[in-house]
N, C-alpha and C positions, 0 to 999 in steps of 0.2 A: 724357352720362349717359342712358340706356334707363330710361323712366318705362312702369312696368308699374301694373297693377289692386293689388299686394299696397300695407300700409300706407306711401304716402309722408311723410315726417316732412320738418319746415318746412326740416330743415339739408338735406334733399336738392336745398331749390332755392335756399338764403342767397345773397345778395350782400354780398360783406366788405369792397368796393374803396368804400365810403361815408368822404366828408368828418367827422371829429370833433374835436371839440376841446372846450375846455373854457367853460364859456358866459359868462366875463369877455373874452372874445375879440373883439375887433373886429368889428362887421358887416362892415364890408368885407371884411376877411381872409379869414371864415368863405365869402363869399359866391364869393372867390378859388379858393377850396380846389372848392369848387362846379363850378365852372366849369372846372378843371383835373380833375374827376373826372368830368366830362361829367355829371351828376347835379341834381337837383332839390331834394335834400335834407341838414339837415344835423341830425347828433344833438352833441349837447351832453352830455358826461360827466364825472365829479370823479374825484378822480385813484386813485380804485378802480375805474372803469371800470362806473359806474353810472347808468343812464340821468338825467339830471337836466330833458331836454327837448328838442325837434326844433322845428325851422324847415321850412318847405318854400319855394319859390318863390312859389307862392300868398300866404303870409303876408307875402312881401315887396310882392307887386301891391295886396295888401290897404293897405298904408299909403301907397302913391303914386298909384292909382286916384283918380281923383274917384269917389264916390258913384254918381254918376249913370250910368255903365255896368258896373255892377253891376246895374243893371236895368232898364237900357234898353239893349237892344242896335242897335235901331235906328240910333242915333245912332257905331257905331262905325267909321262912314267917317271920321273924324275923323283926322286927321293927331296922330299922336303926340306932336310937337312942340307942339299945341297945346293937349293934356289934360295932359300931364306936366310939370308944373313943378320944373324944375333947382332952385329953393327944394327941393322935398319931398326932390328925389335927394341933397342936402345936407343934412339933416335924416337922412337912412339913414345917411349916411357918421361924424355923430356916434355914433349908438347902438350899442352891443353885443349881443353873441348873446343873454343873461338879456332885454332889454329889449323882444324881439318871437319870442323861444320859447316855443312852447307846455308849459308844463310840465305838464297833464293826462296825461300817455301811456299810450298802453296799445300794452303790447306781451304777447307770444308765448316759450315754450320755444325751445330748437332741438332735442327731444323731441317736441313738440307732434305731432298730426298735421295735413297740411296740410288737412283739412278744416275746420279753425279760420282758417286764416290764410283763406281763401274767404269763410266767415260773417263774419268781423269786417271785412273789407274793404266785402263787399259792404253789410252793415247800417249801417257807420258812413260809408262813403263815401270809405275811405281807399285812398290812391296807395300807402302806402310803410306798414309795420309795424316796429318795431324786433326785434330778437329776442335774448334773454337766455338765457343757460345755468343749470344747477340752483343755484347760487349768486348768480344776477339780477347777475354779469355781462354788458354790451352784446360779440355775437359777429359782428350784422351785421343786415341788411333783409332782408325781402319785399317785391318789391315788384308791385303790380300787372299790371305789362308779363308778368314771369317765371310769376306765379300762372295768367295767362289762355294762357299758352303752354305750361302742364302741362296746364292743360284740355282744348285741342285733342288735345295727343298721347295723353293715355289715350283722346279719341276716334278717333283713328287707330290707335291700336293694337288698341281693340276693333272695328272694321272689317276687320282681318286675318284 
């Protein structure tokens, strides 16, 4: 698609090929699905196809990280074997998608203009946006990678 200067709207850059499922779902399975979509993230929806909650990869590093490189990076010479304890990666394998989803979300139209899905990435610090149609059906992501590759090209297009 040819991204020009006129209003681009959020559905002009959607990614639809996102992991979902419903958030009584196995972590593991969810985290499957992940990994078979090459993706980092998972939404969580009830069976009207409404956002109920996302996971990212992050939130999973958050529960099997030690504390301490989280703010210490110094110390991440550290051989992986020796910070990650198969205890905690068994402990993921117990819990479900509800049990480490964020269910705060905030997401976007696919109306929207994309000058929203920019501000709300950049202020809130997000990878990944969900995006809802006028009925706050889940239709797909934004995601940061895509958002920062519109950037470029409206500046290359305005260089022409």
């Amino acid at each position: 698609m040819k991204i020009n200067n006129k209003n681009i709207k959020i559905k002009d850059i959607l990614e639809k090929d996102v992991p979902i499922g419903e958030k009584d779902l196995n972590l593991k399975d969810a985290i499957k699905l992940m990994i078979n979509k090459h993706t980092n993230i998972f939404i969580a929806l009830n069976e009207k196809k409404e956002i109920q909650g996302l996971f990212t990869l992050y939130d999973i590093l958050d529960k099997i990280l030690p504390f301490f490189l989280k703010v210490d990076s110094i110390i991440s010479y550290i051989s992986v074997n020796e910070i990650i304890s198969k205890e905690k990666i068994k402990q993921l394998s117990c819990l479900k998608v509800r049990d480490i989803m964020i269910k705060k979300v905030y997401s976007l139209k696919e109306e929207d203009d994309f000058i929203k899905a920019i501000s709300l990435m950049y202020v809130k610090n997000f990878d990944y946006i969900p995006i809802v149609n006028k009925k706050n059906k889940y239709v797909g992501v934004v995601n940061r990678l895509k958002v920062e590759k519109t950037i470029v090209e409206l500046i290359e297009n305005n260089f022409k």
